[in-house]
N, C-alpha and C positions, 0 to 999 in steps of 0.2 A: 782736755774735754772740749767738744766741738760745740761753737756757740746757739744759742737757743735761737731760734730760727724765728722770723718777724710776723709769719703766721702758723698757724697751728692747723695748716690742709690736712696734716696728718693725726689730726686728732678728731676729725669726727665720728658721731656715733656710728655704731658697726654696720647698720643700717644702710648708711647711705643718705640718700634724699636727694632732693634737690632745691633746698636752701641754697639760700642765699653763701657767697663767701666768706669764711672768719675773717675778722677785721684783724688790722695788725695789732700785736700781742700790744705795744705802748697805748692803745687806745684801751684796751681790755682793763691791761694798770691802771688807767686813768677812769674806768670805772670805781674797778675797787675802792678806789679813794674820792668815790663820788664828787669828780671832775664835774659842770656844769656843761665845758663843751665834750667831750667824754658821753657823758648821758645824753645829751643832746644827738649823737653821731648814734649813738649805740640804739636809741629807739628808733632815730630816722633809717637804719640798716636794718633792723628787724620786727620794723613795725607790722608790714605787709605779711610776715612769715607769721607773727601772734595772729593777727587779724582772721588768717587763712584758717589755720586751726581751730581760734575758738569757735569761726562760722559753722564749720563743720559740726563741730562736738554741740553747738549750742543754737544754731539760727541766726538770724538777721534779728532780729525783737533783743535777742540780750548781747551781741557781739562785741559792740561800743563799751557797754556797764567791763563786761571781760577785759578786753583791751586795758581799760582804764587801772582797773584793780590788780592787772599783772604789772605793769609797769611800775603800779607806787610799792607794790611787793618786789621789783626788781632792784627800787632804790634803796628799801629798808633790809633787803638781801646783799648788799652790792658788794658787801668786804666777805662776800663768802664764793665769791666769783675765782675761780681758777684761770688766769690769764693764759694759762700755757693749756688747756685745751679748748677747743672750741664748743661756745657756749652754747649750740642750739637743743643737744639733749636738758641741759640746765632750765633753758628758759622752755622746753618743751613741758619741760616736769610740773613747772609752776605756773604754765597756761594749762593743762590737766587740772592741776589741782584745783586752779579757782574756777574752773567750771565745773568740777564736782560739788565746792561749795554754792554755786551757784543752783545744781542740782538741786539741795537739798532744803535749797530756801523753801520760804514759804512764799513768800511772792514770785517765785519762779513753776512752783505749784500751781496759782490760781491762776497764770497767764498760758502754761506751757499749752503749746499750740503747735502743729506743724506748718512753716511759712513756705511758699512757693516761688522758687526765684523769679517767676512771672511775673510777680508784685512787685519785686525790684528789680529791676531793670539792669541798673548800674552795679549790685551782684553778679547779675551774668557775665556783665559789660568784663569784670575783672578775669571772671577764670575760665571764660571763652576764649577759645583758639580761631583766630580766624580760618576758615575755611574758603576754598577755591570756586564758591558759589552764595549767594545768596541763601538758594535752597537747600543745601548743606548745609550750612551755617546755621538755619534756622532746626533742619533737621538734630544738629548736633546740640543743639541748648535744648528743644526738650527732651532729649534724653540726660542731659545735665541737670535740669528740672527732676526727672524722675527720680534720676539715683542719691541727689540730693534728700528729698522728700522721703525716700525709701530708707535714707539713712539716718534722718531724723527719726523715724518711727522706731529703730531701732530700741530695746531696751539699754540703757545707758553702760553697760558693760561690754556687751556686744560692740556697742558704736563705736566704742573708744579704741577697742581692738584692732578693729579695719581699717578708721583713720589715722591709729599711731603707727601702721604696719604698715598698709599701703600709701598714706597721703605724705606722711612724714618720716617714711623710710626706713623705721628703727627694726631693728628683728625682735624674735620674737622673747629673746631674754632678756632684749633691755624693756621691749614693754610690761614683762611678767614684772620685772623690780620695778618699774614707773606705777603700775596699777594695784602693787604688793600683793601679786596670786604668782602661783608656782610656774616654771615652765612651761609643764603638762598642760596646765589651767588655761595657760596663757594661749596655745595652739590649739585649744576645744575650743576657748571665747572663740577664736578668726576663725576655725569652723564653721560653727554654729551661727555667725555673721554672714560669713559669705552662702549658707543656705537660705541664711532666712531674705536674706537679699535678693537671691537669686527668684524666690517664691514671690517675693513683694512683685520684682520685677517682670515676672512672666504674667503676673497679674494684671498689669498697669493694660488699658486700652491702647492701641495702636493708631 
């Protein structure tokens, strides 16, 4: 039997993406067994990849609270970690889920609001590409602004859809098991996202 190989490139979700790369399998063990430098390695590797996600699914106002709450749920999950494939559908699952329960707060209720990366700055700063001009550049954040904003507005099924398919690369049957709706369901949600997206967008002023 040929020995188990020191990362798991070959286990990622069917998707794709463009996460970050699985970390070698002994660090993964060394979660399971909630290792101090283990966790330590394991949130400094995939902290930026949570963070991305929740922003998306949830804004700048609650991103931090998310972050937080997936991580102390990744410690008290940690001996249910499979070392031998790579974790990012795992911890994709369980940043979904705590921003669903975030959804459904009630203090998430009386604040939800749609925030505009023009307010923050250092948002853009992150998932900005630098472009070959100034005026580009600038051109290119607000329409990053836009799509953003557009995507917040979404209804929170919809949103989920086109961020787990498009931003985080899963197809569309692992997001149908990630969101528990059917396959079918699952390719009307991206649908129906990418129309009402496209509608938001055509909207927006130029």
């Amino acid at each position: 039997m040929a020995p188990k190989a020191e990362h798991a490139k070959d286990r990622r979700p069917a998707g794709g993406g463009s996460g970050p790369d699985p970390l070698p399998r002994a660090v993964l063990v060394g979660v399971t067994e909630r290792e101090a430098g283990a966790l330590r390695e394991f949130f400094d590797h995939y902290g930026d990849s949570v963070h991305g996600l929740a922003y998306r699914l949830v804004g700048e106002e609650l991103v931090q609270d998310v972050a937080q709450e997936v991580f102390f749920k990744v410690y008290r999950a940690a001996h249910r970690l499979d070392p031998d494939r790579d974790p990012r559908y795992w911890l994709s699952a369980i940043t979904y889920n705590t921003c669903r329960e975030f959804w459904r707060s009630s203090a998430h209720k009386l604040s939800q609001h749609t925030v505009s990366m023009q307010d923050k700055p250092e948002v853009g700063d992150r998932l900005r590409v630098v472009s070959e001009s100034p005026e580009e550049e600038l051109l290119k954040k607000e329409r990053e602004d836009q799509v953003q904003a557009a995507i917040l507005s979404l209804p929170e099924s919809l949103r989920a859809s086109v961020i787990l398919h498009d931003y985080e690369g899963l197809g569309h049957e692992e997001v149908a098991t990630m969101t528990g709706v059917s396959h079918v369901a699952a390719r009307k949600r991206y649908s129906r996202a990418l129309a009402e997206l496209a509608k938001k967008l055509r909207s927006e002023p130029r």
